[in-house]
C-alpha positions in Angstrom: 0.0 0.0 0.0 1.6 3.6 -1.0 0.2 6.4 0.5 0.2 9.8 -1.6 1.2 13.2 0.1 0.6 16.1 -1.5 2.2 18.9 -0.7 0.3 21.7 -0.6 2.0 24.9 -1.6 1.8 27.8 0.7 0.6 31.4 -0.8 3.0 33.9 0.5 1.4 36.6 2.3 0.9 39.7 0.3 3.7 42.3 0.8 2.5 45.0 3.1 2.7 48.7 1.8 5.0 50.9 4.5 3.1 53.8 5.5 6.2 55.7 4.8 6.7 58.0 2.1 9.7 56.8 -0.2 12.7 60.1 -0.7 11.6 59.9 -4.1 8.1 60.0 -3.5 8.6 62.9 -1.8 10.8 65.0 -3.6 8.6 64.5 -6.7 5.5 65.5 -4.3 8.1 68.8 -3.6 9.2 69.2 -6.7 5.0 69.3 -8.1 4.0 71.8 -4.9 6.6 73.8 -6.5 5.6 73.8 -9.9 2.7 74.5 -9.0 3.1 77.5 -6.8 5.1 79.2 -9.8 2.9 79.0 -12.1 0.1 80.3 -9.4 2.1 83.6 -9.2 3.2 83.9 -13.1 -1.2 83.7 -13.4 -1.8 85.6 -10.9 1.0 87.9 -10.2 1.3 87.6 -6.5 4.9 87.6 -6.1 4.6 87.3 -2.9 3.8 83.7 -2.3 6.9 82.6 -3.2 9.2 86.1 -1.9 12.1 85.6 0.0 9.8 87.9 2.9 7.0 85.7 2.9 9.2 82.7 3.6 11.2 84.0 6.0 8.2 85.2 7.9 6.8 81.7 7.6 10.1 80.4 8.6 9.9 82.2 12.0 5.9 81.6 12.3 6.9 77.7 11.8 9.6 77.4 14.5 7.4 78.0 17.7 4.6 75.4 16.2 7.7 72.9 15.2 9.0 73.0 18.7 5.7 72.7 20.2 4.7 69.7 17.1 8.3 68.0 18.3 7.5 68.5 21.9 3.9 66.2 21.4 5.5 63.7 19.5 8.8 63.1 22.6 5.3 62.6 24.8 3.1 60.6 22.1 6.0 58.1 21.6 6.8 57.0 25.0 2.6 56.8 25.4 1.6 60.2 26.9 -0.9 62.3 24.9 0.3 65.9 26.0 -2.5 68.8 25.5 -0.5 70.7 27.8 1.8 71.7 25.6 -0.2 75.1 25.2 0.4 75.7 29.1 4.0 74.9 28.6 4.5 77.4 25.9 3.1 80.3 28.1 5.4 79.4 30.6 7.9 79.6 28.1 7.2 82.8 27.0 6.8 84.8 30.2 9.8 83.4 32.5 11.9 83.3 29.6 11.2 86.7 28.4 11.0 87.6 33.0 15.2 86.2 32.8 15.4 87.6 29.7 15.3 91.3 30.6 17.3 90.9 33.8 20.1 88.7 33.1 20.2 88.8 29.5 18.4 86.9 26.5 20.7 83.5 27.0 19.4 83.4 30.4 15.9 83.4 29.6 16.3 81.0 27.1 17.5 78.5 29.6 15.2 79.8 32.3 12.3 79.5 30.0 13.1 76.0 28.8 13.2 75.2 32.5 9.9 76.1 33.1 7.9 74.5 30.4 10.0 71.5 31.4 8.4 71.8 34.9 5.2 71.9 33.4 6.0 68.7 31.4 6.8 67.1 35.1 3.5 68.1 36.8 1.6 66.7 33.6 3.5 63.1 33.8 3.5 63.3 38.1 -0.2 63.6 37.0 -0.5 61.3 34.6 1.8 58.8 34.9 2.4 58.3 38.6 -1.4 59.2 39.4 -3.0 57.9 36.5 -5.0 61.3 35.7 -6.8 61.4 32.2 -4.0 63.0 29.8 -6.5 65.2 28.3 -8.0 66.7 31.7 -4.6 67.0 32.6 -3.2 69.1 29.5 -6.2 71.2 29.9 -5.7 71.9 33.3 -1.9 72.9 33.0 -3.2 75.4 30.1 -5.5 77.0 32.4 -3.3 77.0 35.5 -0.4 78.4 33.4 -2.7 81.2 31.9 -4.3 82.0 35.5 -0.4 81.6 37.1 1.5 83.7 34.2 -1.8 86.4 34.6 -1.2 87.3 38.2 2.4 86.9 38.2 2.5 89.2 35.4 1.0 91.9 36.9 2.9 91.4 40.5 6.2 91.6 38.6 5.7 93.7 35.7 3.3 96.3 36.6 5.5 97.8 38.9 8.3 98.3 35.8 5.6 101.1 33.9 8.7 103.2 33.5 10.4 100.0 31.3 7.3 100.4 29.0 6.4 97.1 31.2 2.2 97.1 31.8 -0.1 94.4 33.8 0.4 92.6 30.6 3.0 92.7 29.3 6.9 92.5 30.0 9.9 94.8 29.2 11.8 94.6 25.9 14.5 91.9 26.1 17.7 92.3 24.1 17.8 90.5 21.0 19.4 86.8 20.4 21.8 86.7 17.6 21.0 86.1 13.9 23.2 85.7 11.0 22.9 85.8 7.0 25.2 83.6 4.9 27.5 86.3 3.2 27.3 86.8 -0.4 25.0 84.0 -1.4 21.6 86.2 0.4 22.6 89.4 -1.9 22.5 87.0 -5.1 20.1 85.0 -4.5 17.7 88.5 -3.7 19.2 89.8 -7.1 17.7 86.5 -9.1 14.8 87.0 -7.3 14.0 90.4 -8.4 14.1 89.1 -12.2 10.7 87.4 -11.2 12.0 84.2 -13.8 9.7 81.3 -13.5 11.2 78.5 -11.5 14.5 80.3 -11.2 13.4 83.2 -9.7 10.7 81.4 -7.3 13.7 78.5 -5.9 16.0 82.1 -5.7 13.1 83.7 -2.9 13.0 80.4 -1.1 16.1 79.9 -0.4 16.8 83.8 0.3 14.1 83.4 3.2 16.2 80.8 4.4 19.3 82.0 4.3 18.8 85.8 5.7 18.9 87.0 9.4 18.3 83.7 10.7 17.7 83.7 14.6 19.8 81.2 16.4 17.2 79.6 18.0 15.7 78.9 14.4 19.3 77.2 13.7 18.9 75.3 16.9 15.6 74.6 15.7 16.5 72.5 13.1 19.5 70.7 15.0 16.8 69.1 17.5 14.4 68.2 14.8 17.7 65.9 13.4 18.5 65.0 17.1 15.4 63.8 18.0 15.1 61.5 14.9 18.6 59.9 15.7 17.7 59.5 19.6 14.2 57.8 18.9 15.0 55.9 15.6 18.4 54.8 16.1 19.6 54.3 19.8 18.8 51.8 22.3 17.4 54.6 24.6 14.7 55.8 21.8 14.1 52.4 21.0 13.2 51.2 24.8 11.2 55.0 25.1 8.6 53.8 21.4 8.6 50.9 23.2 6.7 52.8 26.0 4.3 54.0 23.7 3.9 51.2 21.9 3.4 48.5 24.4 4.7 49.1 28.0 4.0 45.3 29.0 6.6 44.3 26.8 9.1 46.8 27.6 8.7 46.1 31.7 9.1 42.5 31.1 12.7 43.3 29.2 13.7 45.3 32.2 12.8 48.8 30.9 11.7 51.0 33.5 8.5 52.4 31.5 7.9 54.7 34.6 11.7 56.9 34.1 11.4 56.6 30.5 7.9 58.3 30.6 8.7 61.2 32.5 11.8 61.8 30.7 9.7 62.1 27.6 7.3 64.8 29.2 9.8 66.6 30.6 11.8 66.8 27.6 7.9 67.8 25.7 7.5 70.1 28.2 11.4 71.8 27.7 10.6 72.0 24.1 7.5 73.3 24.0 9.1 76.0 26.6 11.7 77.1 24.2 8.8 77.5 21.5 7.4 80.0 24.0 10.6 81.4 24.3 11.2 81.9 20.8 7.8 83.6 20.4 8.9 86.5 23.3 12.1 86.7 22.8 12.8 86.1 19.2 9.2 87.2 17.6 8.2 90.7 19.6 11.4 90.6 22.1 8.6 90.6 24.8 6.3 88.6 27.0 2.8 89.6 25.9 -0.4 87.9 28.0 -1.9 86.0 24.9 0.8 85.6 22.2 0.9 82.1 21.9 -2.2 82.2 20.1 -3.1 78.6 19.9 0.2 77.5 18.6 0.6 74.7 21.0 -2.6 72.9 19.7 -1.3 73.9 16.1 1.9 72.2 17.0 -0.2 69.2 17.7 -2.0 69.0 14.8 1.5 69.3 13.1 2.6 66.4 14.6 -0.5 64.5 13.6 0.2 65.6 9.9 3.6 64.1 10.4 2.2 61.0 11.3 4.5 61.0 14.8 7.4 61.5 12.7 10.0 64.6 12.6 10.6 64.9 9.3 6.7 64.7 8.7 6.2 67.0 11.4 8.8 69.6 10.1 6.7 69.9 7.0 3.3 70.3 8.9 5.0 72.9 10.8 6.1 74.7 7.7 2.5 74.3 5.9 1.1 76.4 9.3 3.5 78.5 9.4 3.3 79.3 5.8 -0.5 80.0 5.8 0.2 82.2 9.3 2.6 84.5 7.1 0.0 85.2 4.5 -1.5 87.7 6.9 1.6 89.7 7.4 2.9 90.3 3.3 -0.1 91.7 1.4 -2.4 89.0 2.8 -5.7 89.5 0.9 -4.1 89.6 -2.0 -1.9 86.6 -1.3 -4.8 84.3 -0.1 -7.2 85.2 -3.4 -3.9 84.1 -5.8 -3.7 81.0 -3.3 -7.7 79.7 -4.1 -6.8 79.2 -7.7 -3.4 76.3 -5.9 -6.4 74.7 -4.0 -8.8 74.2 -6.9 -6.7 72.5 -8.8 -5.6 70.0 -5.7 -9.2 69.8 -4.8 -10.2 69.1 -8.7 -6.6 66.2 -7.9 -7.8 64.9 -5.3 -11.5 64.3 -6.6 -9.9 62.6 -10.0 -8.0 60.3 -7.5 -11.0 59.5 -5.5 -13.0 58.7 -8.3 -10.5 56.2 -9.6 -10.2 54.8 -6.3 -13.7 53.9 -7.1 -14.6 56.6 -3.6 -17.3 58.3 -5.8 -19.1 60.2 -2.5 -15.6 61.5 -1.6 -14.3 62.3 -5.0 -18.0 64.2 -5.6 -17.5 66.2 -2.5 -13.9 67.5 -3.7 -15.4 68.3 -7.1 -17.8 70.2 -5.7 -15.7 72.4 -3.7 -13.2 73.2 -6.0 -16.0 74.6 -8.2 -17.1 76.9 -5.4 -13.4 77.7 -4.8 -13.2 78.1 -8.6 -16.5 80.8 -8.3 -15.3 82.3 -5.3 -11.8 83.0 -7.6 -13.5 84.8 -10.4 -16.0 86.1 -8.6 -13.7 88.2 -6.2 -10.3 90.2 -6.0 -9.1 89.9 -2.7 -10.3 87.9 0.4 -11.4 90.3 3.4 -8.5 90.4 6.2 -10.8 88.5 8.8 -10.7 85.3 6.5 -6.7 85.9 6.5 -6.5 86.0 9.5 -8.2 82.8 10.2 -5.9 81.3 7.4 -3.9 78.7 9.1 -6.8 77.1 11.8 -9.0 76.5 8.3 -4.8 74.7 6.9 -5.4 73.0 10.4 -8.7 71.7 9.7 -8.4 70.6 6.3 -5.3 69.1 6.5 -6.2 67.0 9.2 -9.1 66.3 7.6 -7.4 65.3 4.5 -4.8 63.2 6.5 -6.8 61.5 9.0 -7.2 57.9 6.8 -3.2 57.2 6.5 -2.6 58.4 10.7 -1.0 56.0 13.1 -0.7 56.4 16.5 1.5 55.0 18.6 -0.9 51.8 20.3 -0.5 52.3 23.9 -1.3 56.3 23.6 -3.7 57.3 26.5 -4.2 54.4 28.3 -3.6 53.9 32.1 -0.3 51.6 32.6 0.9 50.3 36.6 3.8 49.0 37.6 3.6 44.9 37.6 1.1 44.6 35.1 3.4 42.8 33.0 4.2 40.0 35.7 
């Protein structure tokens, strides 16, 4: 008797698409956004939306919502969903720019770090050692820094009237150093001035980029590289994603989930501090009761665009701080040119829906970018209220627009004790 095996052959699993965008992928999505913005301003002739002002101005608008963006993702990684960050910046901004005018602008820097870092520890003492709600927690910090800057600022500053110092405000704080890369900002301004297509539009970019940069925008940049070596490639960024990602695990490899938690609050909390700072001391050279302006949320949201990612984050941050600037260079006229760009994506995006086979969705894009299209024509400016509500509508739709292809890290927001893993 013979018996007959068959051998049955195993289907490999289909390969699984990384939710990470390729470096060719996205310079060709780079080098389209481009394109497309020069031929926006050859068609409409805003030159503005691509001047070396306008991005420099976004460059300095990005920088405080970057710092704040990088400060969420250093708490979203190791688990800790920070709405604090908000809070943190206003406690940035005032005892930085407090320091600032007494011992000089270094000093306020460090002091202000410092205090948004405190901020970060109260949030994980509540969250992490207590096991407080993280978002009753953020939005208690934002109110008790508000209510705490408030009264401090009018014990400590209203009695310095004859600084130009009110109730609300602190006095001016010496300027942080800047610096312009000699010789290439005065040719790159001179190809700019030709108004050239492509040519002309790369030359205002990278003139914005180039000219009376603040250190702390240099500095900037250096943690936005530094944080994605720690967290991507070292054993200590690996065990803190681990935190966020499943804590269980991590405790039974010996991690101490509760250190590495509170480490990565504090350091949220220091970076969303230095974003305060930047606004007082950098921005307006003063502490002013209000002027973070939402940024730490915005920050968030740029961090969410980024998909928990720097480099993602980096570009979120630029996109808000971008739209921000439109109100400060000609905005009206700026944002009208601008309605033309989002047509055509909308009128994109509906094409790709459609083939998709997402009819409802593509439909819905279509008929916006027809009432975008109408509102183009129909118009020659957009009224200065509407600019000035510019980058919460970026917020919204990109978010929107983003929200399918979002990750999380797993463990975000959930209660975790000590033991649970044993």
């Amino acid at each position: 008797m013979s018996a007959t095996v068959t051998a049955e052959k195993a289907t490999p699993p289909a390969p699984t698409r990384s939710r990470r965008m390729s470096l060719p992928r996205v310079l060709l999505l780079l080098s389209g956004a481009l394109l497309a913005l020069c031929a926006v301003r050859v068609i409409t002739g805003a030159d503005n939306i691509t001047g070396s002002s306008q991005i420099a101005a976004a460059l300095s608008l990005a920088v405080p919502i970057g710092l704040a963006g990088l400060g969420g993702l250093w708490a979203e990684r190791a688990g800790v969903v920070n709405i604090g960050l908000e809070g943190m910046m206003i406690l940035g901004t005032f005892f930085g720019a407090w320091a600032g005018y007494q011992w000089g602008p270094w000093t306020g820097v460090v002091v202000g770090v410092l205090a948004g870092a405190i901020g970060g520890l109260v949030h994980a003492v509540a969250t992490v050692s207590f096991g407080v709600d993280h978002i009753i927690s953020g939005v208690a910090i934002n109110i008790l820094a508000l209510g705490a800057t408030s009264y401090l600022a009018k014990r400590w500053f209203e009695p310095l009237s004859h600084l130009g110092a009110s109730p609300k405000q602190s006095p001016a704080v010496d300027d942080l150093p800047s610096f312009t890369v000699p010789g290439l900002s005065d040719g790159l301004k001179s190809l700019e001035s030709h108004h050239w297509f492509l040519v002309s539009d790369v030359a205002g970019i990278l003139g914005g980029l180039v000219t009376n940069v603040s250190a702390l925008t240099a500095l900037t940049v250096l943690l936005v590289v530094g944080s994605y070596f720690v967290l991507w490639r070292t054993p200590f960024g690996l065990r803190l994603r681990s935190c966020g990602e499943n804590p269980l695990a991590a405790e039974s490899l010996g991690v101490n989930v509760y250190l590495y938690k509170y480490a990565a609050v504090a350091t949220s909390g220091a970076l969303a501090g230095l974003g305060g700072v930047f606004l007082a001391m950098v921005r307006s050279h003063i502490y002013n009761e209000g002027q973070t302006g939402g940024r730490g949320y915005i920050g968030l949201a740029a961090m969410i665009f980024g998909n928990w990612r720097p480099g993602g984050l980096a570009a979120g941050a630029g996109l808000f701080g971008y739209s921000d600037a439109l109100q400060l260079r000609n905005g009206g006229t700026t944002v009208h040119a601008l309605l033309l760009l989002i047509a055509v994506v909308l009128v994109l995006l509906a094409v790709w829906k459609i083939y998709r086979k997402s009819y409802l969705t593509g439909a819905v894009s279509a008929g916006f970018a027809v009432l975008v299209l109408v509102w183009y024509f129909m118009t020659d400016t957009v009224p200065n209220e509407m600019v000035g509500a510019t980058p919460y509508v970026v917020t919204l739709l990109v978010m929107a627009l983003a929200a399918q292809k979002l990750r999380m890290p797993k463990y975000n927001n959930k209660p975790y004790r000590k033991g649970q893993a044993g």
